[in-house]
N, C-alpha and C positions, 0 to 999 in steps of 0.2 A: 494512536493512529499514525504516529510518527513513526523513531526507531522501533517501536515494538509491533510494527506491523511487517516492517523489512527487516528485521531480526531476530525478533522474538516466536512471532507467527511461523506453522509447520506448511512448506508450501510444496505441490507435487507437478509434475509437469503431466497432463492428459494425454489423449493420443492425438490429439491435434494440433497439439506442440503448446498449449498455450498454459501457463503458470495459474494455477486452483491450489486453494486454501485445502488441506489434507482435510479428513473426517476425524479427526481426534478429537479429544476429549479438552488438550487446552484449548484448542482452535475455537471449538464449539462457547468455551468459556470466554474468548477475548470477544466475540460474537454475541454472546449476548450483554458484555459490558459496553461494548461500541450501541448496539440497539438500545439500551437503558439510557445511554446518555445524549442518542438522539431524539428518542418518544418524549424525551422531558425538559429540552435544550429551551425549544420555543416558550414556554413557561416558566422555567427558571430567570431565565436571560434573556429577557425580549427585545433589548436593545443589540446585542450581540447578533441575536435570531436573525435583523433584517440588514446586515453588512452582509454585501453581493460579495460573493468569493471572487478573485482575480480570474480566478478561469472556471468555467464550469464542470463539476462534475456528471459522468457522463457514463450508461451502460447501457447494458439489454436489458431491458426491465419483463414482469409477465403481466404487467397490468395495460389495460387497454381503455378505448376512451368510455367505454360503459362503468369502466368502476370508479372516475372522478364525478362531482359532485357538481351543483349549479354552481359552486366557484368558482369554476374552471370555464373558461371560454370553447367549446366544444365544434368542432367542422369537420365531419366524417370521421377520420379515424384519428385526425389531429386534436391536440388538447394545451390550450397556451393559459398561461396563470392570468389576469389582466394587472397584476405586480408586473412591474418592470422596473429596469434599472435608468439611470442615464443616458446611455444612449438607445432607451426603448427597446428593449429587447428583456423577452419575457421571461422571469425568474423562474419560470418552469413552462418545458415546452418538451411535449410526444409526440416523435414521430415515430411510430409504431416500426420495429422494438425498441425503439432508441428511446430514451430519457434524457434529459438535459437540467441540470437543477442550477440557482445560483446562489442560496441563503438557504440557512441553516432553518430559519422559518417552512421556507417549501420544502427541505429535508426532509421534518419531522410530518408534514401534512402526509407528504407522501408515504410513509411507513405506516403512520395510521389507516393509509384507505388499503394498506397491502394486504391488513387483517392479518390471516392466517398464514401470510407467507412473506413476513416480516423479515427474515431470516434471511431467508433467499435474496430477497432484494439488497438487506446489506451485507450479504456476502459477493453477490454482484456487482453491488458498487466497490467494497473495497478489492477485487479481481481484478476488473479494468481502470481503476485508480489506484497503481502500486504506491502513487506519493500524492496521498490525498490534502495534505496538510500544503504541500507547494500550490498546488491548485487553489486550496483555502485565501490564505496569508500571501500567496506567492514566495520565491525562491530565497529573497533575504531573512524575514522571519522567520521562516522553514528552516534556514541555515543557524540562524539563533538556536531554534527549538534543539534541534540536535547538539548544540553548544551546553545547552543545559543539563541535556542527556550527560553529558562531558563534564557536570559538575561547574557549570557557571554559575557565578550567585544572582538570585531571581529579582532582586533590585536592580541591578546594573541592566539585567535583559531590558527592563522597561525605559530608562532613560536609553540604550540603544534602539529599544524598535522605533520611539519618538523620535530621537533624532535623525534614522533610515526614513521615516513615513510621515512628513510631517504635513497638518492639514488636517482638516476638521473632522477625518473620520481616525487620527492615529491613537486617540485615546481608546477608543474601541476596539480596534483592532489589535491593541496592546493587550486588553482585556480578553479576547476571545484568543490570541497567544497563549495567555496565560492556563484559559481555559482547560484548552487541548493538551499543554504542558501538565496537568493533574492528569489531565484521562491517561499521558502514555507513563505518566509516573505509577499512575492505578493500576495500567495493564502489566506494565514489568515488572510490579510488587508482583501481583496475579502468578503471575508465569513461575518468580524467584517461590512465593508459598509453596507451589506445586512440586517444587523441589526439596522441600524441605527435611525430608525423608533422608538425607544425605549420610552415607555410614564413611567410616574408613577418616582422611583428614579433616580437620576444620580449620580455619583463619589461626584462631589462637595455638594452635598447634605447631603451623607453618611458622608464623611469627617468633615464636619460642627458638624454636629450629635454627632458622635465618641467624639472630642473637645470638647465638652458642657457636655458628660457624665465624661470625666475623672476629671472633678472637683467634682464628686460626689464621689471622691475615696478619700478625705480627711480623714485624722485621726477625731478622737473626736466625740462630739454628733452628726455633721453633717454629718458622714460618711454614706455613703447609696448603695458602692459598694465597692469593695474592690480592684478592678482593672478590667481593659479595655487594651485588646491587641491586635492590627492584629497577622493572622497567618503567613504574607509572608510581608518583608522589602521592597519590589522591588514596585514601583508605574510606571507603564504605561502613553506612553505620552497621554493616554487619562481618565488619573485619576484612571483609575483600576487598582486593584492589584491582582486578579485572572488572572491564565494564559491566552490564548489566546485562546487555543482550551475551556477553561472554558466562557471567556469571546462570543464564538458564543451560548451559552446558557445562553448569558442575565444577566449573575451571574458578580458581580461587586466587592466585595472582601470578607472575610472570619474573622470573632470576637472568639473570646474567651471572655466571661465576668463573676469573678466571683462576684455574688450577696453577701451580707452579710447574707441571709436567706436561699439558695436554694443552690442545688448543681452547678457546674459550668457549664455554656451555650457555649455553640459550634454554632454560627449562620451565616447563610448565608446571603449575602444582594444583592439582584437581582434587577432590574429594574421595576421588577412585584410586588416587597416590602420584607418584611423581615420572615427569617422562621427559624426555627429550624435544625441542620442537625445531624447527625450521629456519628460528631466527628473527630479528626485530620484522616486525610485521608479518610474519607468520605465526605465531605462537599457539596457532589451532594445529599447526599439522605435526603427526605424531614421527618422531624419525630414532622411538627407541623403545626398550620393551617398560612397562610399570614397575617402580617401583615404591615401596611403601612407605619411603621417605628419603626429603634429601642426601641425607649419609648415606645410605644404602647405592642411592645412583653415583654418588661420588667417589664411593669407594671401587666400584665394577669400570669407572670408565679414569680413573686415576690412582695409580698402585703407589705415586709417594703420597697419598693423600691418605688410601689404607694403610700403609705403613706406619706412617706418622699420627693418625689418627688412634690407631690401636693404640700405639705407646702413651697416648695423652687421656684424658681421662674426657670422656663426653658428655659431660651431665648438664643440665638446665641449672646454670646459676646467674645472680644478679652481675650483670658487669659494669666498672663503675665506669661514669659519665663519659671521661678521657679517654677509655678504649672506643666507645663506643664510635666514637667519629674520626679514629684513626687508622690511616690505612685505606680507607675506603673511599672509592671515587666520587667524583663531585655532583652525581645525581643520589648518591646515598647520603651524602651530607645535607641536602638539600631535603631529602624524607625526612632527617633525623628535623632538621629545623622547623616544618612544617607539623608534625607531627607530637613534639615534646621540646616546642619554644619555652624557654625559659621565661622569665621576664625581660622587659626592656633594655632594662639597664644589663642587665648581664652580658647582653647580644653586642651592645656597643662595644664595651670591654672588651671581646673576643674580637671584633675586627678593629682597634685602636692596636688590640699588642699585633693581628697580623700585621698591621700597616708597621708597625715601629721594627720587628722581626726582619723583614726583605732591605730594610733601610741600609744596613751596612754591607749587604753582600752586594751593592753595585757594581762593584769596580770587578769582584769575582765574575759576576754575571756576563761584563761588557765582551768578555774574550770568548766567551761560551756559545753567544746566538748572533750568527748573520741571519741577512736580508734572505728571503724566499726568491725568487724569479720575478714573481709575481709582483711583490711587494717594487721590487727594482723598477719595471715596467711602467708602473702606478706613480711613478716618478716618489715613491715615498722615502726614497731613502736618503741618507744625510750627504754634506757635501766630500767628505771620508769615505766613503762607499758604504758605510753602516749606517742603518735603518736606526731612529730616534730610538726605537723599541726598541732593539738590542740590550741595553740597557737595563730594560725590565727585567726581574726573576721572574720567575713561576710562581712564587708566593705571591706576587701580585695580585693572584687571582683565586687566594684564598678562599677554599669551599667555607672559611668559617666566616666569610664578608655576611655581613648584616643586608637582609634584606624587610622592607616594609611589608606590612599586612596587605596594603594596595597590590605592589606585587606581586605578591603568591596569590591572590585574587586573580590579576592580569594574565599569571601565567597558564592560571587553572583556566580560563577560557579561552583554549584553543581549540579549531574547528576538528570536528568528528565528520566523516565521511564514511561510504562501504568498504573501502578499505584504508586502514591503517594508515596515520603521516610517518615517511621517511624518516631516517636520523638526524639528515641536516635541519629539518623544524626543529627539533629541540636543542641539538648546537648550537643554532643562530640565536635561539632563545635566552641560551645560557647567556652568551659573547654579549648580547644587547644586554642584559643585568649588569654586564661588566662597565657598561660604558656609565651606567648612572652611578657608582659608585668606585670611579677608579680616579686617578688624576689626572695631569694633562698628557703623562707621555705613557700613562696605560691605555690612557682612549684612542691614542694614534695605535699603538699594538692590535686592539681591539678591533681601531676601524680594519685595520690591514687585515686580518682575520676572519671579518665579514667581508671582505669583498675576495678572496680564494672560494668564495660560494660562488653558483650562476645566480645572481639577483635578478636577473631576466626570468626565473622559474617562480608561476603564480607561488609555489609553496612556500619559495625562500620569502618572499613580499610578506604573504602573509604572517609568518613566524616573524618579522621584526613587527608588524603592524598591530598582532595578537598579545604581543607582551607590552604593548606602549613604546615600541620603537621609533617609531616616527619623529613624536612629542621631541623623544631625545636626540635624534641626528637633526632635525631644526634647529632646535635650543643652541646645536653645537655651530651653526653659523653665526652666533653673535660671538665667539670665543676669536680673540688675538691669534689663537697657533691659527700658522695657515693650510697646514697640513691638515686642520680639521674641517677644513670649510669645504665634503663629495657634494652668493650671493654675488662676488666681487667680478659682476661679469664687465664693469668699466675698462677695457684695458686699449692697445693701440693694437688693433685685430690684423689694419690691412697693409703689415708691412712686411716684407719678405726677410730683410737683415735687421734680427733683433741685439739689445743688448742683455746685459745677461739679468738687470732688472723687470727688463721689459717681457724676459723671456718665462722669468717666474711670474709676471702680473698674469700674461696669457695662457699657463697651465694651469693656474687660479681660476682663473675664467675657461676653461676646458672642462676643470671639475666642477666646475658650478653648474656649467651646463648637462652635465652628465647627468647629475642631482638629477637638474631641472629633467630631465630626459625620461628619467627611471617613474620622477612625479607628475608627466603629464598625462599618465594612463586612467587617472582620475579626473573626474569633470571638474569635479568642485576645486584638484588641484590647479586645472587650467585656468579658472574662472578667477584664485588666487593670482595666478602667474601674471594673468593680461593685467590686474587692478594696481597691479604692483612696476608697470612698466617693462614687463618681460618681453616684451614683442619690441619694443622700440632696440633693446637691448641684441637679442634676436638679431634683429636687422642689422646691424651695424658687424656682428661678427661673421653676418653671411659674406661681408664682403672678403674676410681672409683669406691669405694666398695658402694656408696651413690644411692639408686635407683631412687629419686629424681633429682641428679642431671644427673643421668645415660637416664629421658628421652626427655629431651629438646636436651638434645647431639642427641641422636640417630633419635629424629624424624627433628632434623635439617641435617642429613645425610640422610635420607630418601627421603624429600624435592630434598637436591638436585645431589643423585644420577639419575633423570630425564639426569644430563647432562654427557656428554663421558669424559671429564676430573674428574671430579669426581668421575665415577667410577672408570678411573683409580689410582688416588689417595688411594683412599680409598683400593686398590687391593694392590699398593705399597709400602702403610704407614699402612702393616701388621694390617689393622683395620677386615679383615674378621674375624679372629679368636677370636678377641674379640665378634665382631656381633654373635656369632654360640654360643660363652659363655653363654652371655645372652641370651640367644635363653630357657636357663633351667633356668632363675629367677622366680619365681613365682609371676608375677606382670603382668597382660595380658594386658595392656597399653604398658610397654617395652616391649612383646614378641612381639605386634603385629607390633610396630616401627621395630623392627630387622627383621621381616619375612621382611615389606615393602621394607626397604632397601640392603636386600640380593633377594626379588624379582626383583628389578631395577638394580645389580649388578649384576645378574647372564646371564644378555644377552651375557658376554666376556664367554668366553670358560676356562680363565683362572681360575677366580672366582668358576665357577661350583667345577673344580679342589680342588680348597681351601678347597669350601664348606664340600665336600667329605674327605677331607685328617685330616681336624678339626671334622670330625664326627656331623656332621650337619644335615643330614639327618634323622639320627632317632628323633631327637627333633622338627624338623618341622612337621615328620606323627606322632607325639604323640599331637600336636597341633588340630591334625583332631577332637579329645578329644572334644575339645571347641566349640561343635557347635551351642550353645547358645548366642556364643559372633560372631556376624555377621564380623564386623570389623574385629576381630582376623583370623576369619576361610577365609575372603577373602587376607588377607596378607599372612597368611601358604597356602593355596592352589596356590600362584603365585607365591611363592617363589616354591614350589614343582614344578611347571608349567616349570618353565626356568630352573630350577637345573635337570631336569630330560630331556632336548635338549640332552645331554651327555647322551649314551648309557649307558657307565659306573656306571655314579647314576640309570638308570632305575633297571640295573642289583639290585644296590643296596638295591633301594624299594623295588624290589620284597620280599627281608628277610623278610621287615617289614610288608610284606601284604597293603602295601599302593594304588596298583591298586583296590585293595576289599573295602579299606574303599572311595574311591574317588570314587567308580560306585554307593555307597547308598547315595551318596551327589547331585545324577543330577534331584532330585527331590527336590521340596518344599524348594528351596532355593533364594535368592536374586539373582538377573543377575550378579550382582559383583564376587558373590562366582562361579554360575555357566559358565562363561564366562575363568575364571583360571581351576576351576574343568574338565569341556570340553578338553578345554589346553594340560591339563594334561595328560588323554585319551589320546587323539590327539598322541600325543610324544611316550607313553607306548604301542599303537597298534605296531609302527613301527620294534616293537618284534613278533617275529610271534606266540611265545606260549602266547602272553598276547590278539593274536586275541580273544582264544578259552574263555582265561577266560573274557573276556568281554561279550562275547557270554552265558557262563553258569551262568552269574550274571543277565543276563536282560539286559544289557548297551545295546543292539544295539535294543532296544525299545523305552526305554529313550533316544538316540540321536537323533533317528526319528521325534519322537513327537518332540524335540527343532525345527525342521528344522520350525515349524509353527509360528514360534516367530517375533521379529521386530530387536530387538539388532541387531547390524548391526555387532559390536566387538565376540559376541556369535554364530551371524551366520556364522562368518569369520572360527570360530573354530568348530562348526559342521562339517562343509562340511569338512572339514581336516580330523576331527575324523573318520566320517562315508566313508571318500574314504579311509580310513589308512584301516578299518575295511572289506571294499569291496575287499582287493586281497585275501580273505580267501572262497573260495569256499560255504562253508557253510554260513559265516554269509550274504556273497552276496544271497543267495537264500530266506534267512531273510528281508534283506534290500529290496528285491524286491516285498515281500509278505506283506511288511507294507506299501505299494507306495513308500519309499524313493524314489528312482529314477526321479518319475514324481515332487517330492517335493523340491528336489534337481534340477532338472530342471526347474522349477519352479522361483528359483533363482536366475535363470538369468536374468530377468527382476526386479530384485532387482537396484537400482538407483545407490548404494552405488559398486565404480569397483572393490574392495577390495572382496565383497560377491561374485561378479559374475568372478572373477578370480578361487577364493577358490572353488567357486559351478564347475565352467568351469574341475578343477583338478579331484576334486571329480568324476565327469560324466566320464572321461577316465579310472579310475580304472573300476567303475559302468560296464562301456559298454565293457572291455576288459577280466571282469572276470563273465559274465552273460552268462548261457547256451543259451539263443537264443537272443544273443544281437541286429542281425536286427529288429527282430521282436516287442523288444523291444521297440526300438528309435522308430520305426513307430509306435508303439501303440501310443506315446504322441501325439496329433493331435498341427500343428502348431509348433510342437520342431525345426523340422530342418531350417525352414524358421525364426525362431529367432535365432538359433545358428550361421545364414549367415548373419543377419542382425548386429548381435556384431562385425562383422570384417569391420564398419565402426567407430568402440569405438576408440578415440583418447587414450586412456589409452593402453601403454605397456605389462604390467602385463595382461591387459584383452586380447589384441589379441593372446600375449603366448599360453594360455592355453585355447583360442576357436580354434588356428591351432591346438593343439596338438590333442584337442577334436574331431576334423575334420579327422584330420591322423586317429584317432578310428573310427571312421562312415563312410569312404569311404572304410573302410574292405571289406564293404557287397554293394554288386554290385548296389541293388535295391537303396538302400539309397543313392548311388553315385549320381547317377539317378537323384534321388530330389534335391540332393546340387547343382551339376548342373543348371537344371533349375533353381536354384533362384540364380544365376549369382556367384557363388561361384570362378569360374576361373577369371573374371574380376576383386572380389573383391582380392583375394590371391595376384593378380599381381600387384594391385595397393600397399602393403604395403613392395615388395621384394624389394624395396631402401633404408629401415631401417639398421640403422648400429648397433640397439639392437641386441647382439650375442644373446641371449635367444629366441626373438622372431626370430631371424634367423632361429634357429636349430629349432624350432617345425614348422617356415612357411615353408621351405626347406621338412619338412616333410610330411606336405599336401599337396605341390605341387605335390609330389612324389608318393603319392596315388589317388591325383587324375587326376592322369594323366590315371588310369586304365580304363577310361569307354570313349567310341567313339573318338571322336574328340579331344578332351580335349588335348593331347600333340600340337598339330597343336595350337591349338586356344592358350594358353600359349605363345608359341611362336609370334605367329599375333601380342600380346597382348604385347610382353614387357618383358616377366618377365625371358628370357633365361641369357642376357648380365648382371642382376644385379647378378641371381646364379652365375655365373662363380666367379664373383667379392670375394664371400664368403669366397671360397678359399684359400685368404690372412688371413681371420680371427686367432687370435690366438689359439681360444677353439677348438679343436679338438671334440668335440661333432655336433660342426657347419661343418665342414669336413666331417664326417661321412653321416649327412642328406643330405649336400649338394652333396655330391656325389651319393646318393643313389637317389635324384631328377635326377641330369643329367643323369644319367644313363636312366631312364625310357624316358626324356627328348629326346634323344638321337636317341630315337626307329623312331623319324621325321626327313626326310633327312634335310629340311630347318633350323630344330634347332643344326644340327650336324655343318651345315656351319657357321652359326652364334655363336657357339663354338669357330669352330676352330680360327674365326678370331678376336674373344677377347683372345685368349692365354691360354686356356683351356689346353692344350695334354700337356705341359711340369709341371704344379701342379699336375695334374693326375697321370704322372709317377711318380713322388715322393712317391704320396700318395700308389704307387702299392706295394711300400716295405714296410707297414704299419702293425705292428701287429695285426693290430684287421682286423679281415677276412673278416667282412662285407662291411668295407670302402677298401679294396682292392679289394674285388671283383667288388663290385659295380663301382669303378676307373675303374678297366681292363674292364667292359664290356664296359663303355661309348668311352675307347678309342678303343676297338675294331671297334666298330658300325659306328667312325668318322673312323677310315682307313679302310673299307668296301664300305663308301661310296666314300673314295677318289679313291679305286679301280675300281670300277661301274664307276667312272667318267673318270679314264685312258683307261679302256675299251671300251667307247665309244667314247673318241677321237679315237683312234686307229682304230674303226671299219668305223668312218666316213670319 
């Protein structure tokens, strides 16, 4: 279900653009392995069975609620499991075609009630779940699982998923890994059988082949290549060394060869013969004609190679040990090691004489190798103008170095993705081997060498992380050279004339913080950093006059202001005022580090303050300046974003005309920029004169038009903007006259509950300040029957703001009406057990309006939802009091709901509530308890009469 669903699997594109599983015959066959091992998961593994997957799996199913069972919770055509997870939400839920599964348990239930059309259903599910296992496990184990694909050993996965997932469900979770780790081993055996048929080359063929060329890699007149390399060390127990999803395409491993005449061959060796391909990471694509063996292409596309070749004798003999590894590049040495290690002791030997061998050619060496640019720049070079490395031979780096069984372990699990890792992963891979087993002034060469890579690129990260890199560039902080330390951040930071000790303490401390910089992208490394006094360290260098070292500091505070202690730190340890400093250096690399990290800090209220008190503000809208530089203008606009939550700074802005320059930014910008820029709006409407001038700039044009966008973070902030800009009478009659309304309603069918909360907010200003707002809501055809269909969103936040939205559309009689009919009292009642105050106070509020049309207080009642009001009543928030009493009250107006009142203990919170300063929760108290001693009157009167 993993790679051999995205690889293995034959897949076609329909006429409706959408990607289906082909009719074929393996297809059919991974179809019914995937179905076997669901009909039988839940009995096999019952503990596995009831682990809620991270996200749910999810399709068109053809089953309906008549063909689940009295298991199943059933209400018209919906069908909910009464399993639920955590946060309550049902481990199986239909809404007709939709399915929703979340355990392998409901899985298999559901395949059984498909009967006859078992197949269908999971070829449907795995159709619209391309990465079923991520959904499963989520994204990290999923990244394992394909690691293993990659030939990671199956031990090592489980102390990794343990220590990615740890908590009382990681043992399981490791197990049902494991699981799914057989099934796609099963399916891509599956696939490889079906191939078995294979005529023309095999493994052992190739392999013989390869052996017999690399002795044409000799030095002297006989040389006639220059080397012979696999691309991949890893050999299969079935001789192959292309992966598995490569290997159902027949392909059997992958050359590099360079000729002595020709430029260098990239080839593929397939069963079908030999051909040309495209290059490292290409080696599917064909760029020559077949031919039926190595020699044969080698001879057509290199004539000293036929030359030479003819006059040499080509036959398949044993070669002895010494040639075998000589000549050949330091990834063929690396197969040979991997593949036909000797013993221990013999391996030691072999790197004791490399090391003793490079010994006396130093002095030769010294004259031969200068510093790189690079290396010069990195300050790494000596005080002679040659790099420590110089020094070093090339034997140094002995392909015949010994490496541990851990190792080649380490190196074999590196990550698999859809497409192929770059060259640089496995160079850096190499260089990091070098650095565990070289001396002190190999490892300064080494390091120099790793760092001519972008280590800013996830790939390069991970290629030293993947081989145990890490472990080793730490380890290298406790060593005396100081050239090895990419800790010693103690230095005297804040002086402008250094001396020239002082001058190497502080490029000490420039690398350290770079380190630190490269390592705070990691939580757990920041969480390291702060325990260890990095922040105090931090601070002290912020104050340097040095703008170089000024911005590793700041974009390592940047980093990891992301976390709550950190900002607080950085709020404590007096660093804002420095941050707001450099806010005016002329260096837009450090402005835009200090906007970043006063954007992440300014979510505290306190910070904003600072920001304000240090005069920070006007150097951020002077920022607005640079709108050439994307990155800058998105760091100044989020830092504006958050510093302006505080009324106070809006006030501020205003001086500087900063709402006028952020309304000419909501065009022709990056989502980054305009996603803060938005933001920003958003905050600055909730001024009532910054309505109008957003209004005389165009802005409530350009917010409109965003509503048609995908950004989900963008649309979050639209709909804020444009409902902040909806209580302004005028710009509402705008908003209506560009469709907002229907675009914004619209929105709610948006997937993401974040959009459809935000869009939900927006609609209630929309419908509260629109001159014909019945008229309105019913203009959208289908509006209201989605707006009742969200009050089944397991998300908080979204039913909030669809009751609140409801209390607005049950204003107007007609629209009642429709809420009504599409079951809106049954849905309200079923979510009034929520102990969410927020969604109390606005469901409390649609109760309370829609109690206004026919029946509806009576049916309420029938229904349940009277005994949970009453309850509210304890709540703390006195906003939940206020609704909830303005519910009861209308409530009320039903003799049966008054009795049902009085005998959960209603009339004694009530009278509390009747001494209440705010008018509407006292009145609204005093009529409900009127209404119940009215009826308890009506009922003394009729005893008495009978």
């Amino acid at each position: 279900m993993g790679l051999s669903l995205t690889r293995a699997a034959q897949w076609t594109t329909a006429a409706s653009g959408v990607d289906k599983l082909a009719p074929t015959p393996m297809n059919e066959s991974l179809l019914k392995e995937v179905l076997c091992f669901v009909e039988q998961f839940s009995s096999q593994h019952p503990q596995e069975a009831e682990l809620v997957f991270e996200e749910p799996l999810q399709w068109s199913t053809t089953l309906v609620a008549s063909d689940f069972k009295t298991d199943y919770d059933i209400s018209d055509l919906d069908v909910q499991s009464p399993e639920k997870d955590n946060e309550g939400r049902p481990l199986l839920q239909l809404f007709p075609p939709t399915v929703c599964v979340r355990s392998f348990s409901q899985l298999s239930k559901l395949v059984k009630l498909a009967d006859n059309k078992k197949m269908e259903e999971v070829q449907a599910c795995l159709e619209e779940n391309r990465d079923p296992v991520v959904k499963i496990l989520g994204p990290s184990l999923d990244s394992i699982l394909e690691k293993e694909d990659a030939h990671t050993d199956g031990l090592s996965l489980v102390d990794e998923g343990k220590e990615e997932d740890q908590g009382k469900e990681s043992d399981v979770k490791v197990k049902l890994f494991l699981l799914l780790q057989d099934l796609d081993k099963q399916l891509l055996s599956k696939c490889l059988k079906a191939m078995d048929g294979r005529v023309g080359l095999d493994p052992d063929a190739v392999r013989n082949e390869v052996e017999m060329l690399k002795r044409y890699c000799s030095e002297g007149e006989k040389r006639v290549l220059k080397s012979v390399r696999y691309t991949s060390d890893y050999v299969f127990s079935n001789g192959c060394r292309a992966p598995p999803w490569r290997q159902v395409l027949n392909e059997i491993c992958y050359l590099v060869i360079e000729p002595c005449d020709t430029e260098t061959l990239y080839i593929t060796c397939s069963t079908a013969g030999v051909f040309l391909n495209g290059g490292i990471n290409r080696e599917g694509e064909q760029t020559s004609d077949v031919f039926e063996d190595i020699g044969a292409l080698l001879k057509s596309t290199s004539p000293h190679f036929a030359q030479n070749a003819n006059e040499q004798d080509f036959e398949a003999q044993e070669l002895p040990p010494t040639q075998k590894t000589q000549h050949v590049e330091s990834v063929d040495a690396e197969e040979q090691g991997q593949l036909q290690r000797s013993d221990e002791q013999q391996e030691k030997n072999v790197h004791e004489k490399a090391k003793q061998q490079h010994a006396p050619n130093k002095a030769h060496d010294r004259k031969k190798y200068e510093p790189c640019p690079r290396w010069k720049n990195l300050g790494l070079v000596s005080p002679c103008g040659k790099t420590p490395a110089g020094s070093v031979p090339v034997d140094t780096f002995s392909e015949s170095s010994s490496e541990s069984e851990e190792e080649e372990e380490q190196s074999e699990r590196r990550p698999e993705s859809d497409t192929d890792l770059p060259s640089e992963y496995w160079q850096i891979q190499k260089l990091v081997k070098y650095l565990k087993v070289g001396d002190q002034t190999a490892t300064v060469l080494t390091l120099c060498a790793i760092m001519d890579f972008n280590l800013m690129q996830e790939t390069c990260q991970l290629a030293i992380r993947d081989v145990g890199g890490l472990e080793v560039l730490i380890n290298l902080l406790d060593t005396d050279e100081v050239q090895c330390k990419v800790k010693l951040l103690d230095c005297v930071p804040n002086l402008a004339n250094l001396t020239a000790e002082q001058e190497k303490d502080v490029e000490v401390a420039r690398c350290g913080t770079l380190a630190l910089w490269s390592c705070s992208k990691s939580t757990n490394n920041k969480e390291a950093i702060r325990k260890a006094g990095g922040v105090f360290m931090l601070g002290r260098l912020l104050k340097s006059p040095h703008e170089n070292m000024l911005i590793p500091v700041v974009g390592t505070l940047q980093e990891c202001a992301s976390e709550e202690k950190y900002r607080i730190a950085i709020q404590t340890e007096g660093m804002i005022k420095d941050l707001v400093k450099n806010l005016s250096r002329d260096n837009d690399e450090l402005q835009m580090h200090c906007a970043n990290a006063i954007f992440k800090c300014a979510q505290d209220k306190q910070t904003r303050y600072l920001v304000r008190q240090y005069k920070g503000l006007q150097p951020l809208v002077s920022l607005l300046s640079k709108a050439h530089n994307k990155q800058l203008l998105a760091a100044a606009t989020g830092a504006i974003w958050k510093c302006s939550i505080s009324v106070e700074n809006v006030t501020k802005f205003q001086e500087y005309k900063a709402l006028e320059t952020l309304l000419r930014l909501l065009t022709d910008q990056p989502e980054e920029v305009l996603v803060n820029v938005v933001g920003a709006v958003g905050e600055f409407a909730q001024i009532p004169d910054n309505k109008a001038t957003i209004r005389n700039c165009g802005g409530i044009r350009s917010l409109v038009n965003l509503l048609t966008g995908t950004n989900q973070a963008l649309l979050v902030n639209v709909t804020k903007a444009v409902g902040a800009c909806a209580t302004d009478m005028d710009n509402m009659i705008i908003i209506d006259k560009l469709d907002g309304v229907r675009l914004v309603w619209s929105l709610l069918k948006n997937p993401c509950a974040d959009v459809q909360s935000s869009a939900a907010w927006a609609l209630c200003q929309c419908i509260e300040n629109a001159k014909d707002a019945g008229e309105m809501v019913r203009s959208l055809v289908g509006g209201l029957e989605l707006i009742v269909n969200l009050l089944k969103s397991t998300n908080n936040k979204v039913l909030a703001s669809i009751c609140a939205a409801i209390a607005k559309i049950a204003r107007n009689e007609e629209n009642l009406a429709v809420l009504t009919d599409h079951g809106v009292v049954q849905l309200l009642t079923k979510l009034t057990n929520t102990t969410d105050d927020r969604l109390r106070r606005h469901l409390a509020e649609a109760v309370g309006h829609c109690c206004m049309w026919g029946s509806n207080r009576a049916s309420f009642g029938d229904a349940g939802a009277v005994a949970p009001l009453v309850h509210y009543l304890k709540s703390k928030d006195k906003a939940v009091h206020k609704t909830t009493a303005m519910a009861l009250y209308q409530l009320s107006r039903d003799p049966n709901n008054c009795i049902t009142m009085h005998d959960r203990g209603v009339v004694k919170p009530l009278i509390y509530h009747m001494g209440s300063d705010d008018e509407m929760l006292l009145e609204a108290a005093a009529g409900c308890v009127r209404n119940i001693r009215l009826l308890a009157q009506e009922n003394r009167k009729a005893k008495l009469f009978h």
